[in-house]
C-alpha positions in Angstrom: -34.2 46.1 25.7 -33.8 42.4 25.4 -34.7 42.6 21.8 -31.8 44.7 21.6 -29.5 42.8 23.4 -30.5 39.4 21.1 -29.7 41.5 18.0 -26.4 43.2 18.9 -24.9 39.4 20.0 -26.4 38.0 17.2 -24.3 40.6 15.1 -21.4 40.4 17.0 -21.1 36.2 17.4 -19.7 35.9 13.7 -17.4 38.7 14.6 -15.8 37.2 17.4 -15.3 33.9 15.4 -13.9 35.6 12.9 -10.8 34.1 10.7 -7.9 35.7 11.2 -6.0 36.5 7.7 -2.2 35.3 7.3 0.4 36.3 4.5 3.7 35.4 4.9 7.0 35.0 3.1 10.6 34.0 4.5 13.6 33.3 2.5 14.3 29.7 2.1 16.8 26.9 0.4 15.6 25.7 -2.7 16.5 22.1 -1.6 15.8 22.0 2.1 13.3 20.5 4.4 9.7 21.8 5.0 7.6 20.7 8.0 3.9 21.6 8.4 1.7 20.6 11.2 -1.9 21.6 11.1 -4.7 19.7 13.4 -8.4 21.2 11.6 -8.9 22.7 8.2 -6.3 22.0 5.0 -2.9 22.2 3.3 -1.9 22.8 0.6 1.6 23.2 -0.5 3.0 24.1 -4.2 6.2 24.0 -5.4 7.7 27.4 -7.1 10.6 28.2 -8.8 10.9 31.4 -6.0 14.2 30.4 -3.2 11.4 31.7 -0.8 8.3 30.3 1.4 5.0 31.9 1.4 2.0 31.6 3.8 -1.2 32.8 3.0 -4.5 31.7 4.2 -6.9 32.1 7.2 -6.3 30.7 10.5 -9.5 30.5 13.6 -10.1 33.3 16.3 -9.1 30.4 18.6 -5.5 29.1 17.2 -2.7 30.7 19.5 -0.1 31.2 16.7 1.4 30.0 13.8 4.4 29.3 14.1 7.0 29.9 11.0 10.6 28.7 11.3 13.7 28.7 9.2 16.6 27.8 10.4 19.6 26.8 7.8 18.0 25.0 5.3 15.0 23.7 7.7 11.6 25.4 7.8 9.2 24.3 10.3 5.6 25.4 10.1 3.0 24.8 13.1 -0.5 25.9 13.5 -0.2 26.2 18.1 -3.4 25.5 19.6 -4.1 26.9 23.4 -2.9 23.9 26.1 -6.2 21.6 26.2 -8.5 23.3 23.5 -7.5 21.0 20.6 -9.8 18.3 22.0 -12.9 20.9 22.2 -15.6 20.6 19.4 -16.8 24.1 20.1 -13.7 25.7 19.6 -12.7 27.7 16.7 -9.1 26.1 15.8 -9.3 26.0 11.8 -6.3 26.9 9.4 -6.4 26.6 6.2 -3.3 27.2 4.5 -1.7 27.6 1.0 1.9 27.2 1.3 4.1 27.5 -1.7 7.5 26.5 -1.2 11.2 25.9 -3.5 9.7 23.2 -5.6 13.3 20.6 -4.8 12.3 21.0 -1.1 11.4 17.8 1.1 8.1 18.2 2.4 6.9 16.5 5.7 3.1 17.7 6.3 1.2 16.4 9.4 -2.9 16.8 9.7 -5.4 15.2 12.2 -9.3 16.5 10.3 -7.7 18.5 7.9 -6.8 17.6 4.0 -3.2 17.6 2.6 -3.0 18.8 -1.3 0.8 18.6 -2.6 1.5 19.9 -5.8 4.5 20.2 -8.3 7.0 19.4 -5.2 10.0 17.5 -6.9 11.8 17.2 -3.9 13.6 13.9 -2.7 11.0 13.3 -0.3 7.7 14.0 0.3 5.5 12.2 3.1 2.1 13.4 4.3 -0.1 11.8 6.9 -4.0 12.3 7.6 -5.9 10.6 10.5 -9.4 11.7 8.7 -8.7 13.2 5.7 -7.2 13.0 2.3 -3.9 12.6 0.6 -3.3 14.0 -2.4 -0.1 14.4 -3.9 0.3 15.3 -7.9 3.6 16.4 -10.0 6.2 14.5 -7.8 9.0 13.0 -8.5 11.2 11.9 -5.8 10.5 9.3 -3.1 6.8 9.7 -1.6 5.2 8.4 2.0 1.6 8.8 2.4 -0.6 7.8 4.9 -4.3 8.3 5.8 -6.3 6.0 8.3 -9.9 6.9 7.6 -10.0 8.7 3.8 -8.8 8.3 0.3 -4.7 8.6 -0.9 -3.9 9.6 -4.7 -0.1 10.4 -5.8 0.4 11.2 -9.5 3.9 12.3 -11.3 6.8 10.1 -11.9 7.6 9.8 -8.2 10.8 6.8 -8.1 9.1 5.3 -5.0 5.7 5.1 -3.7 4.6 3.8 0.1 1.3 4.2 1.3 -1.0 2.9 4.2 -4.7 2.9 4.9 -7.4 1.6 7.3 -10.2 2.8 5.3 -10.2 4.5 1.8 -9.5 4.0 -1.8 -5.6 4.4 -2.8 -4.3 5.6 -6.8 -1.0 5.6 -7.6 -0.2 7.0 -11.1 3.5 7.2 -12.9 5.7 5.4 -10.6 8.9 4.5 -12.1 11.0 2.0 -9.8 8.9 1.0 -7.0 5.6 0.6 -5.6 4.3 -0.8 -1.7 0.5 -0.4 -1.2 -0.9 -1.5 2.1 -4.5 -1.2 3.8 -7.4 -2.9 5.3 -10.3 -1.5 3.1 -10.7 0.5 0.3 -8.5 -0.8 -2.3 -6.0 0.0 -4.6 -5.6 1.3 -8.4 -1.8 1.6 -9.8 -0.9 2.5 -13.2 3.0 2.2 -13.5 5.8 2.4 -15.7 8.6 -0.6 -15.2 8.8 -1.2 -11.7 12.3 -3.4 -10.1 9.3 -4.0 -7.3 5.7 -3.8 -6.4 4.1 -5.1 -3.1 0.7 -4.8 -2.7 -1.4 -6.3 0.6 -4.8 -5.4 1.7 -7.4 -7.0 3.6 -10.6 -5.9 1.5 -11.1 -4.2 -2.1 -10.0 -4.3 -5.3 -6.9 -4.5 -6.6 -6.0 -3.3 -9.9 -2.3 -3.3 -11.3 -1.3 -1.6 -14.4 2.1 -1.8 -15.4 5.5 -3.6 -16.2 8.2 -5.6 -14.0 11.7 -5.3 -14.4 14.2 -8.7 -15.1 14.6 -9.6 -12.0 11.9 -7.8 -10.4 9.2 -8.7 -8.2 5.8 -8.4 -7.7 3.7 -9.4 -4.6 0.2 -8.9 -4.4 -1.6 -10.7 -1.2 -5.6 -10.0 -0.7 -8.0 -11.4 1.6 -10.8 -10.4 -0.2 -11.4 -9.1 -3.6 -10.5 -9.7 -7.1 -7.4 -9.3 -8.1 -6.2 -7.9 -11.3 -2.9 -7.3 -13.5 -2.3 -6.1 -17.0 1.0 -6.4 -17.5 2.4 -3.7 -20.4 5.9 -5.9 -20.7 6.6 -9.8 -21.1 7.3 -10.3 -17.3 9.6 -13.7 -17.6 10.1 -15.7 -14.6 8.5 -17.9 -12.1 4.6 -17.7 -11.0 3.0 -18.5 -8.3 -0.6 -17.7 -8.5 -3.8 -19.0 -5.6 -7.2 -18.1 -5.1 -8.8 -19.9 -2.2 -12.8 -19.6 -3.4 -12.4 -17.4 -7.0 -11.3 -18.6 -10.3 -7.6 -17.6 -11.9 -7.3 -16.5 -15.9 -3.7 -15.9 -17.4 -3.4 -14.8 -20.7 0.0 -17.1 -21.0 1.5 -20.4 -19.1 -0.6 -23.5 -18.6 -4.3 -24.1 -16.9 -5.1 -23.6 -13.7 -5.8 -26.6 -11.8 -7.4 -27.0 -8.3 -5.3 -26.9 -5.5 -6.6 -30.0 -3.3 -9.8 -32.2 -4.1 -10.9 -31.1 -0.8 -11.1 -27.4 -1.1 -12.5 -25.3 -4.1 -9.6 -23.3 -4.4 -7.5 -23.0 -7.7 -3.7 -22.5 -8.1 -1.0 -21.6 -10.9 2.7 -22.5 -10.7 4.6 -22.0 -13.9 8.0 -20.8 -15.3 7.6 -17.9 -18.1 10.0 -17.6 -20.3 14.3 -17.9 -19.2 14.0 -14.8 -16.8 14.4 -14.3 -13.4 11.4 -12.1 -12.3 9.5 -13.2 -9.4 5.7 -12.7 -9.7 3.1 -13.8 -6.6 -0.5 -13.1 -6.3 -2.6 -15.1 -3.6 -6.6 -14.3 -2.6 -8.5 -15.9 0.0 -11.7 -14.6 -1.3 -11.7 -13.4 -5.2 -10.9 -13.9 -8.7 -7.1 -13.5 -10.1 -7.0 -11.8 -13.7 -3.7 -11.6 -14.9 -3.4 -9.9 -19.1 -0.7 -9.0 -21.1 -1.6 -5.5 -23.1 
């Protein structure tokens, strides 16, 4: 008899976790606002050329409900956990969702353990935030805010403005047109950009690796505490430089030699004028090497 009992639970314990399917479609605006909160699992939201929004996906035996919203030209999405259980590891709370919405919405999508995939969303905005999880954004081209404390961020497109923030984790921006700001404590950054009016980059540790050109009267700040620092320029950047590197070296493919900064310290400076135009460029590191090219 207990032989039977072990075997029918064992049977039945899947089944009573099972994942609970969801399909889903509203009307929507093809330019409104999307919200999406989801705590464990993933998102994933693709733009369409459909004036509609469709869920589909699998959500845990112990989420409450999903909520789906839309109200005017606002859509609100939420995956409801019971009062308390969130914070249970036992707990069968995961959603994972594929969400395609009117590709010129704004998208707002909100995850704790669960990773955010954006695609083909032109919208004016998009911002996504992770606590433990990745970012990934690809095809935009509006304004984009993305934030992820403990994993890695990528946005790709022609988005006009990028801002990001990290604790921990590698950032890549590809194809932004006007302007860049990169922050984060470890992990580094990679940017390949068209002709940018600005581009401020600060982080603690990692590399930092800047592709791209700087508009007359642009500016570019890059501040790193420690890593190498490097910039290939793709247009003659004319202006004022202001270049430091507390205990690395500095190479510039243009403007005069380095030359220490005191005879006291080991650290090496560059401050020249390039050229009659007003572009602003400033790169300091406390701890790494400054490479500045022109491709």
């Amino acid at each position: 008899m207990k032989a039977f009992w072990f075997t029918t639970l064992a049977v039945l314990a899947p089944l009573a976790f099972a994942d609970r399917p969801v399909d889903e479609r509203k009307p929507a605006a093809p330019d409104g606002t999307v919200e999406i909160s989801n705590v464990i699992g993933s998102v994933t939201v693709i733009g369409w050329d459909n004036a509609e929004i469709h869920i589909e996906g699998t959500i845990g035996d112990d989420v409450e409900k999903l909520e789906f919203d839309v109200s005017g030209s606002e859509t609100d999405i939420e995956v409801v956990l019971p009062e308390g259980r969130g914070r249970k590891r036992d707990i069968d709370a995961d959603a994972k969702l594929t969400i395609h919405v009117p590709k010129g919405s704004s998208v707002n999508v909100e995850t704790v353990t669960a990773p955010i995939r954006i695609e083909n969303v032109v919208g004016p905005l998009i911002e996504a935030e992770s606590v433990s999880s990745a970012v990934t954004i690809e095809g935009a081209m509006g304004e984009v805010r993305a934030e992820s404390v403990s994993a890695a961020i990528s946005v790709s497109g022609s988005p006009t403005a990028v801002d990001t923030e990290s604790v921990s984790g590698q950032t890549t921006i590809r194809g932004a047109t006007r302007k860049v700001k990169a922050s984060g404590t470890s992990g580094g950054v990679d940017i390949e950009a068209g002709t940018l009016d600005e581009c401020e980059i600060e982080f603690v540790s990692g590399r930092i690796n800047f592709t791209g050109g700087i508009a007359d009267g642009g500016n570019l700040s890059i501040d790193n505490f420690s890593g190498n620092v490097t910039v290939d320029l793709t247009n003659d950047v004319f202006g004022s430089y202001e270049i430091s590197a507390f205990s690395g070296g500095i190479k510039c493919d243009f403007g005069p030699e380095p030359k220490k900064a005191s005879r006291f310290t080991p650290g090496m400076e560059l401050n020249f004028q390039h050229g009659s135009g007003n572009a602003s460029v400033g790169i300091e590191t406390f701890s790494g090497s400054v490479t500045i090219r022109r491709k």
